[in-house]
N, C-alpha and C positions, 0 to 999 in steps of 0.2 A: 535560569539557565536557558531553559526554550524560547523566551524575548530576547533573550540575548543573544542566540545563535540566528532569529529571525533577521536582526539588526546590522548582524555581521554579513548574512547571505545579501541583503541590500547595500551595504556599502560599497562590497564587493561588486558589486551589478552595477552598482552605478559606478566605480572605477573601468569598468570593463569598458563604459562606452567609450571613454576617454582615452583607450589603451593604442599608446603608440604605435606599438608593432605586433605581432603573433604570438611573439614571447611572453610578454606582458598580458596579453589576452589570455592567456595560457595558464600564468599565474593566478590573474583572477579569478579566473571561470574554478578555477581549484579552489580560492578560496570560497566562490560561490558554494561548489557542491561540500565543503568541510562544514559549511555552516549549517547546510539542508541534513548531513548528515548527524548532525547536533541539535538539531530541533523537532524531528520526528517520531521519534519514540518518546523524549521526555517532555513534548507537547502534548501526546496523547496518554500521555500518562498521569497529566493534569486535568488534561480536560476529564479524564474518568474521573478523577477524587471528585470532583464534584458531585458524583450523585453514587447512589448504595445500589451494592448488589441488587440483580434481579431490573434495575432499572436503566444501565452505563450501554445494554446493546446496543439500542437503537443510536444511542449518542454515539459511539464507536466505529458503528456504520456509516453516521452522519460523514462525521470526521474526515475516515479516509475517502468519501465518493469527492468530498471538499478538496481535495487533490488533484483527483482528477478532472474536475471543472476545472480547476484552476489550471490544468496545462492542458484543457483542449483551449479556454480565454486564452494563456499566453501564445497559444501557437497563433491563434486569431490572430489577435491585437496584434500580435508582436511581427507577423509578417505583413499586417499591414501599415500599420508605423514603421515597419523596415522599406518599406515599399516608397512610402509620401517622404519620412523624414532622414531614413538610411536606417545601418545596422546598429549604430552608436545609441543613436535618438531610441531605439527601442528597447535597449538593453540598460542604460541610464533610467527612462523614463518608470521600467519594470522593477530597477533596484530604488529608485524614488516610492514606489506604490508599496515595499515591500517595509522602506522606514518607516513611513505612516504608519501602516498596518501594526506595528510592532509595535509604535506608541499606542495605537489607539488598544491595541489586546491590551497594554499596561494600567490604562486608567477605567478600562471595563472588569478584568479580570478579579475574581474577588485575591485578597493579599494574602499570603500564604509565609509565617513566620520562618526563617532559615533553620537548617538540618542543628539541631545541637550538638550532634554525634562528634563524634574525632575524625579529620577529612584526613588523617594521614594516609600515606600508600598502601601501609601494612593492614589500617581498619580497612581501608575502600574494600580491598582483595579480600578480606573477611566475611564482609557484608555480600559481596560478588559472589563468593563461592559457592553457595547453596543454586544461585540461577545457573551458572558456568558447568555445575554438575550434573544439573535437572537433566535427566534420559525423557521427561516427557518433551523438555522445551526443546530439546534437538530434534529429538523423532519430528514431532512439529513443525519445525524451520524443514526439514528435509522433503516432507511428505508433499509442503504445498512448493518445492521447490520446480517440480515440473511444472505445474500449473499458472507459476509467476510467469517463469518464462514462456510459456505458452499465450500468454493476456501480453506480453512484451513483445512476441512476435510478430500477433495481430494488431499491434497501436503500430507499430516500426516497416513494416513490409508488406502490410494489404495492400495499400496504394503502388508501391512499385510490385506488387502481382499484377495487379489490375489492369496496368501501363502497360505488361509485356506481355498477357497472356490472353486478355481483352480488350483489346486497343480500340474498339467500336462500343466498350463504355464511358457513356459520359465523365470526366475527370470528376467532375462536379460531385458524383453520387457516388466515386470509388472513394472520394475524401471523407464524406460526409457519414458513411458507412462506419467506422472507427469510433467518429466524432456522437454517433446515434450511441453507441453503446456505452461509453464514457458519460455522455447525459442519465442514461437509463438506470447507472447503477448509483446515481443520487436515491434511488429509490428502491431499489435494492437492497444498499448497505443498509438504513434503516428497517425495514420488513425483515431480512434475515436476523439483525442483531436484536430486532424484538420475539421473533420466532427461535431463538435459541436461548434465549433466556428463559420460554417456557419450556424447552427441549428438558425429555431423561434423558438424552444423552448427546451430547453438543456434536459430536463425533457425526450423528447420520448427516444432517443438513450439511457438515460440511466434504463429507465424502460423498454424498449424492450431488450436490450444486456440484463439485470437482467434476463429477465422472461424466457429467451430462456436458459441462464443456469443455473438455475432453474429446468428445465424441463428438460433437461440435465442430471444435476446429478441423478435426481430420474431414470432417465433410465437408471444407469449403474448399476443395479444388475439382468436387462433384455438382455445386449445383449451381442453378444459374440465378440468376441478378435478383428476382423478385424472390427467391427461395434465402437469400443471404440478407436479405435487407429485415426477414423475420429471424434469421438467425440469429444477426450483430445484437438485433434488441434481447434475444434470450442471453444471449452470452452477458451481455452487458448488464442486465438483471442480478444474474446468476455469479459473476464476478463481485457484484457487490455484496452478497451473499456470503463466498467464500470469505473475503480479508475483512466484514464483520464478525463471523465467526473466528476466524482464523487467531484476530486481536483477543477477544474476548476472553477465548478458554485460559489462556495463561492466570488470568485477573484470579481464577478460579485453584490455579494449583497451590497446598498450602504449603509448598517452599516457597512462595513466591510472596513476599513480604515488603512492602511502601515502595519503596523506591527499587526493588528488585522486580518489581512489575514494568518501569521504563527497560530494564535493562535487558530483561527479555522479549521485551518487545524489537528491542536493537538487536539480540543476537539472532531473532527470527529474521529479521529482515537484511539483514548482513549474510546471513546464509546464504537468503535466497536472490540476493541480488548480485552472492557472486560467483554461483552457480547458475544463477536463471542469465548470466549474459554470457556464462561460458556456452549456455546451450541456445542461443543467440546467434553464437557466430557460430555456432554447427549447421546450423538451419542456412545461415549465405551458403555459406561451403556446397552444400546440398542443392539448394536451390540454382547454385551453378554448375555445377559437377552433373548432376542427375533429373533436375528440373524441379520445378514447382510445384509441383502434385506429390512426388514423393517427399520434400521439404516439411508439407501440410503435416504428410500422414506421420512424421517423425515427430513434427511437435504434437499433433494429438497422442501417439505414443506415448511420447514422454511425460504427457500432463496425468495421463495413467497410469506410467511406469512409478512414481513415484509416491502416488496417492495412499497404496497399500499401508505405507507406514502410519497414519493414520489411527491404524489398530496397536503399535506400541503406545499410544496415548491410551491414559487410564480415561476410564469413562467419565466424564464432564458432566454434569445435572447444573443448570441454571439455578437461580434463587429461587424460583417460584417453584421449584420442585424439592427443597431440603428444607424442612421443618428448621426456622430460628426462632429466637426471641426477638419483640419487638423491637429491643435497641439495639443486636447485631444488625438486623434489618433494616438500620437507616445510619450504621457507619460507613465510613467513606473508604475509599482503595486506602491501602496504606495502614491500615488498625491492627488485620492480621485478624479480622474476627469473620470468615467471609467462608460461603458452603465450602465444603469438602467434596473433594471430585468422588 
């Protein structure tokens, strides 16, 4: 399902370059994000079966900082292929890198025999209900829902603060600024998804990494250039921290069983992406209505306002903190044999 939605977002991309008029581009680029949206949770839901509790952190972390390299590269490449070859040649060229890719995950990835279950409507919603009920997975989705959009605001509008409120910084280092913390949290998501795996309780690392950038972003309409440029790296650390953790805990709750683990992982991030862009366009609104300072301290606000819930999640213990047996200890996502929060 996850190569396959990989495959679908590349075709799509590479139709896009081709696209006659607006309309068409419009369709596409849709079909593009219907694919992304279908390969993100049930790719990282594969990629954890691979390895047993106690050990999927770091990989987790891996995972999604992999994301974000990959869209600070596309924004690279892709303006600059837009720049030499146009905007077609860059959007083509990106849905060409995205077919590869998909083959090449096909012939590395180990094989994984099909569900035997019954896929009728009535099983799916069966199987679904136990995630769709979970009070932890919601609390969850909601808690880091400030916090997304707060990392969404700073990827999307640091540069046009920069522009209008420091116009005698270099463009170069308002870009680059974003772009440092997006690198940073390669290293990040692994250290936190390792560090929480030995956590009693998953909960602190990711309500403290939150609160600290949180606090964070409200400070960046207070300080100046060389005081932000150690900020971006904390943030961008500390981001990778949070949605290592963030992914993690679910793996852990025991309603959350094989393939109810992708699915909570989609209903977190469905939350919070459509909540974190409703609070997105609060922050323009703001930032033009009332200015850019107060904008800041709204989205640090709200990376805080939100955090608290945090504590409806029952307390999370990594594997390396709950006594198993040797062979629970080295089954995969998906067994149902995995600690108890």
């Amino acid at each position: 399902m996850s190569l396959a939605a990989l495959a679908v977002m590349g075709t799509f991309a590479v139709a896009s370059g081709f696209a006659p008029n607006w309309y068409a581009l419009l369709a596409f680029r849709f079909g593009v994000g219907a694919g992304a949206a279908m390969f993100f949770a049930p790719a990282l839901g594969l990629v954890a079966s691979y390895f047993p509790a106690g050990s999927r952190g770091p990989v987790i972390g891996l995972y999604n900082a992999g994301f974000s390299v990959g869209a600070a590269a596309g924004l690279v490449l892709g303006a600059l292929l837009g720049a030499v070859l146009g905007w077609g040649w860059a959007l083509g060229l990106g849905g060409v890198g995205l077919v590869i890719a998909a083959g090449a995950a096909a012939a590395v990835l180990p094989h994984q025999d099909p569900p035997t279950e019954s896929s009728t409507f009535s099983e799916l919603l069966r199987r679904a209900r136990p995630v769709l009920r979970s009070r932890p997975v919601w609390a969850l989705a909601v808690a880091i829902t400030g916090l997304w959009a707060a990392f969404f605001i700073v990827a999307q509008f640091f540069v046009a603060y920069a522009t209008d409120v420091h116009p005698t910084w270099p463009l170069a280092v308002a870009v680059s600024l974003p772009t440092i913390a997006i690198l940073v949290e390669v290293v990040g998501g692994p250290v936190g998804g390792l560090f929480a795996e030995r956590a009693r309780d998953m909960r602190l690392p990711l309500t403290v990494a939150g609160a600290t950038c949180a606090a964070g972003i409200f400070l960046i309409p207070f300080l100046a250039l060389a005081a932000l440029v150690a900020l971006f790296v904390l943030l961008g650390f500390l981001e990778g921290v949070v949605f290592a953790v963030l992914y993690l805990v679910p793996s852990y709750f025991p309603e959350i069983q094989g393939e109810g683990f992708a699915l909570s992982l989609a209903l977190v991030n469905g939350v919070q992406i459509f909540g974190g862009s409703a609070i997105a366009v609060a922050f323009g609104y703001i930032a033009v209505g009332a200015g850019y300072t107060f904008a800041w301290i709204f989205a640090g606000a709200v990376g805080l306002l939100t955090l608290p819930l945090v504590l409806l999640v029952p307390r999370t213990r990594g594997a390396a903190n709950v006594p198993v047996s040797p062979l629970a200890a080295n089954d995969s996502l998906g067994t149902g044999d995995r600690a108890a929060p």
